[in-house]
C-alpha positions in Angstrom: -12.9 6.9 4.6 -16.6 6.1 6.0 -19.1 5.4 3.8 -22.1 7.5 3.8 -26.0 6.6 2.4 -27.0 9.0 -0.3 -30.1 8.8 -2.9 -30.7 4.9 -2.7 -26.9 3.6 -1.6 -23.8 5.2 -0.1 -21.9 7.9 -0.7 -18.7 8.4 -0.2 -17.6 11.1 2.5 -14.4 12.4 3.2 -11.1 10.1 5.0 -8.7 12.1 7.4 -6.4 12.9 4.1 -9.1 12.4 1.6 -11.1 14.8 -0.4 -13.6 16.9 1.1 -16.1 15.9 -1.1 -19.3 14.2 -0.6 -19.5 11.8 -4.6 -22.7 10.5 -4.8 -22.5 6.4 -5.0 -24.5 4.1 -7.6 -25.4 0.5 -6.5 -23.9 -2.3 -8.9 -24.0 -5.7 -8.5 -21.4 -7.3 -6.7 -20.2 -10.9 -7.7 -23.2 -12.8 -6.7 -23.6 -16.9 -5.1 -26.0 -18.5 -6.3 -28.6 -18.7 -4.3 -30.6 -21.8 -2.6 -33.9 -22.5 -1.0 -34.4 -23.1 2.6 -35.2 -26.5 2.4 -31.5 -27.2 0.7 -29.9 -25.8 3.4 -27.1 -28.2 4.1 -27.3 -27.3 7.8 -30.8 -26.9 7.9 -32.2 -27.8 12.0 -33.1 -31.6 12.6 -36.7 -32.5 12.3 -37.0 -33.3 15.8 -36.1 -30.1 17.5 -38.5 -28.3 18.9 -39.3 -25.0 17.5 -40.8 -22.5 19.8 -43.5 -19.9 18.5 -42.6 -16.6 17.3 -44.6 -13.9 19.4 -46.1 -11.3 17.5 -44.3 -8.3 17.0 -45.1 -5.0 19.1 -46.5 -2.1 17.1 -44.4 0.7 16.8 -41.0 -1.3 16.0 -38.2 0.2 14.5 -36.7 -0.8 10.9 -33.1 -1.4 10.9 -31.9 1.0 8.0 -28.5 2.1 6.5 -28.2 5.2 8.8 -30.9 3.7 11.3 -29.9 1.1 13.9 -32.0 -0.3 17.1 -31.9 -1.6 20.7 -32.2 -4.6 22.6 -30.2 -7.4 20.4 -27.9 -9.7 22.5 -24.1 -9.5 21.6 -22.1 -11.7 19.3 -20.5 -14.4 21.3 -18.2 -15.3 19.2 -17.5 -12.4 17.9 -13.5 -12.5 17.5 -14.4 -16.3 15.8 -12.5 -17.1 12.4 -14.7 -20.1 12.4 -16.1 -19.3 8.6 -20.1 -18.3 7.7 -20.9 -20.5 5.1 -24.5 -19.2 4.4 -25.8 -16.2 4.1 -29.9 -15.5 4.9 -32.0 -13.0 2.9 -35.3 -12.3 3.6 -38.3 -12.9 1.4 -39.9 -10.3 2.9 -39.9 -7.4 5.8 -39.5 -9.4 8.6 -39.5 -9.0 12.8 -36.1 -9.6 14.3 -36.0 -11.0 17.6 -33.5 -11.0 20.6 -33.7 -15.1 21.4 -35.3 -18.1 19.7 -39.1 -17.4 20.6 -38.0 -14.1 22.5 -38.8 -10.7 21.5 -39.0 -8.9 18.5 -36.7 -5.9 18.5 -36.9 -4.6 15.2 -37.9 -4.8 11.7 -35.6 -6.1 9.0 -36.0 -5.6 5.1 -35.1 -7.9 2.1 -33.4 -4.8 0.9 -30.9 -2.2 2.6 -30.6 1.2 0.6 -31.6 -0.2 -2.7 -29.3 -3.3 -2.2 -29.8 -7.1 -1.6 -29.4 -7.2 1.8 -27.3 -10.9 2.6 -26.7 -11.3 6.2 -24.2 -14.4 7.4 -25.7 -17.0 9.4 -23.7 -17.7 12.4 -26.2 -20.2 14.7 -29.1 -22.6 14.6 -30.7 -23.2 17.4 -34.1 -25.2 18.2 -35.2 -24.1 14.5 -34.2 -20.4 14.3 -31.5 -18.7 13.0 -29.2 -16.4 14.8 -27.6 -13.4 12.2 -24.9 -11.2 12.2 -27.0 -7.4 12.0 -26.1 -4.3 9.6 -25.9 -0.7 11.6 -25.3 -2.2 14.6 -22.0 -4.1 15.8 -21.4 -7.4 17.1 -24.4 -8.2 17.3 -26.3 -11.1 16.5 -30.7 -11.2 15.4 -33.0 -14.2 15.6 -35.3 -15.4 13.1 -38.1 -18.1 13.1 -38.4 -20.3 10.1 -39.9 -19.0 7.2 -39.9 -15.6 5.0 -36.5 -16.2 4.0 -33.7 -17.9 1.5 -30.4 -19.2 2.1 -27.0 -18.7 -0.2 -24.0 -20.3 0.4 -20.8 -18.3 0.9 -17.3 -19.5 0.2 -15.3 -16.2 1.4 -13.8 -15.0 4.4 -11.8 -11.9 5.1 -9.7 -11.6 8.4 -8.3 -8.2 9.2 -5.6 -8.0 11.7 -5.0 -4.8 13.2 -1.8 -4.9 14.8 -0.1 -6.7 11.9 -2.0 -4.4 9.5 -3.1 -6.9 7.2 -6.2 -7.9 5.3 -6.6 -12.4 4.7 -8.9 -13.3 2.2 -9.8 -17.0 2.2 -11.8 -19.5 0.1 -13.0 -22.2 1.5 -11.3 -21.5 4.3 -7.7 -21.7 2.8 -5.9 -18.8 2.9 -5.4 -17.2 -0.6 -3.5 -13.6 -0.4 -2.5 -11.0 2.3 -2.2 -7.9 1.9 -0.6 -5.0 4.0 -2.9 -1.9 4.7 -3.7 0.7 6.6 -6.3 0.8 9.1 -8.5 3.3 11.6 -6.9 5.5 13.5 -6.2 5.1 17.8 -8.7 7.8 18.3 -11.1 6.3 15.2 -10.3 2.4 15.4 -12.0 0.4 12.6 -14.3 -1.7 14.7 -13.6 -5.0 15.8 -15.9 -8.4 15.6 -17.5 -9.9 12.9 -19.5 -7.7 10.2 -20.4 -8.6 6.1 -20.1 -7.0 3.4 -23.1 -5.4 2.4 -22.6 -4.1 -1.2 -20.2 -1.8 -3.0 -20.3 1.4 -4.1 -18.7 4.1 -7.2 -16.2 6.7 -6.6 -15.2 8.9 -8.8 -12.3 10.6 -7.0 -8.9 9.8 -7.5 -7.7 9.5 -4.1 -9.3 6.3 -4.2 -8.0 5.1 -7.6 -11.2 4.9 -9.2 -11.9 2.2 -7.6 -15.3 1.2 -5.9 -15.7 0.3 -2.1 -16.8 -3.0 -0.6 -19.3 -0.8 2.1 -19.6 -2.9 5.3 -22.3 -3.4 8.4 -20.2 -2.3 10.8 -19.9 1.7 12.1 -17.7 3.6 13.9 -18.0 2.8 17.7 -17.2 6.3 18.9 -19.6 8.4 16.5 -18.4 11.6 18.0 -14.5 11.0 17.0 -15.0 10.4 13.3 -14.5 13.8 10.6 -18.0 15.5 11.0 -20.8 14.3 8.7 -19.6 11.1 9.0 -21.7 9.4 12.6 -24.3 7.7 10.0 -21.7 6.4 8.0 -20.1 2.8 7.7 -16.7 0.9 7.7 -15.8 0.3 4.2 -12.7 -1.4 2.3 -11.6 0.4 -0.4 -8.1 1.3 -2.6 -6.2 4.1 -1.6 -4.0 6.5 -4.4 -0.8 6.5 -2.1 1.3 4.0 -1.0 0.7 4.5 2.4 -0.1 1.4 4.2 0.8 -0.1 7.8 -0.4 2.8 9.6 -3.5 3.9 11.1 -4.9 6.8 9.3 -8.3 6.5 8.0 -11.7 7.0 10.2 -12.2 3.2 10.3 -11.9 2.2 6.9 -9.4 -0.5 5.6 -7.1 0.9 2.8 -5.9 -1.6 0.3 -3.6 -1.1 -2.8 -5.4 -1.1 -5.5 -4.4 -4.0 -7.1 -5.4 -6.0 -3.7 -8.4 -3.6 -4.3 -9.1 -5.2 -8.4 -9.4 -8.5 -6.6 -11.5 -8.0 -4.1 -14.3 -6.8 -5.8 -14.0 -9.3 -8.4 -14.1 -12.4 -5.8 -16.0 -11.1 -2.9 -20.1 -11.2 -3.0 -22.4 -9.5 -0.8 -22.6 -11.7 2.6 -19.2 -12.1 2.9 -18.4 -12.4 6.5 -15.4 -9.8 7.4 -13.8 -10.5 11.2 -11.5 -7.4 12.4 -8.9 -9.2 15.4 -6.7 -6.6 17.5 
C-alpha cells in the first residue's frame, strides 16, 4: 500500500493484494514530544561560528507539498546512517529552503504538510544553519538559516532491514522490539535512506485491520512501476489482515502485524526518523 493525499491528508489507495478502493483518510494527532524553543536547543551552534547571510529567495519558487516535490537539493550523505535524530525542526512560518548554508534557495517549505504538523529530523549543524531530512523528495537533505522555526526533541528510531525483513524500533537508541514484515516488492522496492514519519492516517478497510498508517516522506523511486493512481503517493507503515510477512509484496509499504502495528502508533510521534538498509 502507498499512501495517497485526499481532502486535507492522505488517502489510502490500493496494495498489490489490497482493496481497490480509494478510503478517504482523516488527520489525528499522533503521540506528540513536547516541544522546545530554539534557544533550548541542546545542540544549538557555538556563538562564535560564523553565520553566513541567507540570500533572498528567487520569485517564482516552488512549495514542497504532499504530492509536490522540487529540484536542486544536495543528497543525504549519510543517508544509510543509524546514527539517531534527536530533534526534530518545525517551522514558525513558510520558509525558503536552500541547497547549502548561505547557498541557494530551492524551494518553499510550510509549517504544515496536508493539514498536518509538518516535523522534519535535524540531521546537521553547520556554521549556524540547519541541514533537514525533506518530505516528497528522497534522501535528501534542505538548509535553513536561523530563525522562523522551533525545535522538539525526538527519542525514537525505526530501522528497517530489507533483506532480513524486519522493522527495529528503538528508544533512546536501545533497541526495544523487532518485528518481521513484509516489504516492497523487487520491481516496487520500499525506498531506501533516511525519511520521518510525517503523520498517520484512518482506514476503514479490513485488509488493514482497522488499523491507521504511520504515512512517511519518502516515495516510490520508480513512479512508473507502482499500481496506477499511486506515482503521487507515499511509503507508509501500516498492519496488514494476513499473516503474510517476510516477503516482498506490497508497492513500497512496510506491513506489520497488527499488534507490532497497536504499538507503533501508540509510541511513535510525528518526526520520527525511519532509515530503510538493504
Amino acid at each position: 500500500m502507498l499512501v495517497r493525499r485526499a481532502v486535507v491528508l492522505a488517502a489510502l489507495a490500493a496494495s498489490l493484494t489490497a482493496c481497490g478502493s480509494k478510503p478517504a483518510a482523516k488527520p489525528q494527532a499522533a503521540p506528540s514530544a513536547p516541544a522546545a524553543s530554539e534557544a533550548a536547543s541542546p545542540s544549538a551552534p557555538a556563538a562564535e561560528e560564523s553565520t553566513p547571510p541567507a540570500a533572498p529567495a528567487a520569485t517564482g519558487l516552488p512549495t514542497i507539498t504532499y504530492t509536490k516535490a522540487a529540484t536542486g537539493f544536495p543528497a543525504d550523505p549519510e543517508q544509510s546512517s543509524t546514527a539517531q535524530l534527536t530533534e526534530g525542526l518545525q517551522l514558525t512560518v513558510k520558509s525558503p529552503v536552500y541547497d547549502a548554508p548561505g547557498g541557494q534557495a530551492r524551494a518553499y517549505l510550510t509549517p504544515q504538510i496536508s493539514g498536518v504538523d509538518l516535523v522534519m529530523p535535524i540531521v546537521a549543524r553547520r556554521n549556524g544553519w540547519v541541514a533537514v531530512l525533506l518530505p516528497s523528495i528522497n534522501r535528501s537533505i534542505g538548509w535553513l538559516p536561523t530563525g522562523n522555526w522551533t525545535t522538539r526533541p525526538l527519542r525514537d528510531q525505526l530501522v528497517v532491514r530489507r533483506g532480513a525483513f524486519t522493522l527495529t524500533w528503538l528508544r533512546d537508541g536501545a533497541p526495544q522490539q523487532t518485528w518481521t514484515v513484509a516489504i516492497g516488492t523487487d520491481r516496487t522496492p520500499t525506498p531506501l535512506g533516511r525519511t520521518f514519519v510525517i503523520a498517520r492516517s484512518s482506514l476503514p478497510s479490513k485488509v488493514y485491520a482497522g488499523l491507521d498508517v504511520l504515512a512517511l516522506g519518502a516515495v516510490p523511486d520508480d513512479k512508473e512501476a507502482v499500481a496506477e493512481g499511486l506515482a503521487d503517493a507515499h511509503t507508509g507503515i501500516h498492519a496488514w489482515h494476513r499473516n503474510e510477512f517476510g516477503i516482498r509484496s506490497s508497492n513500497g509499504c512496510v506491513r506489520m502485524p497488527p499488534p507490532a502495528q497497536k504499538i507503533l502508533l501508540e509510541q511513535i510521534p510525528p518526526g520520527t526518523s525511519v532509515v530503510v538498509l538493504p
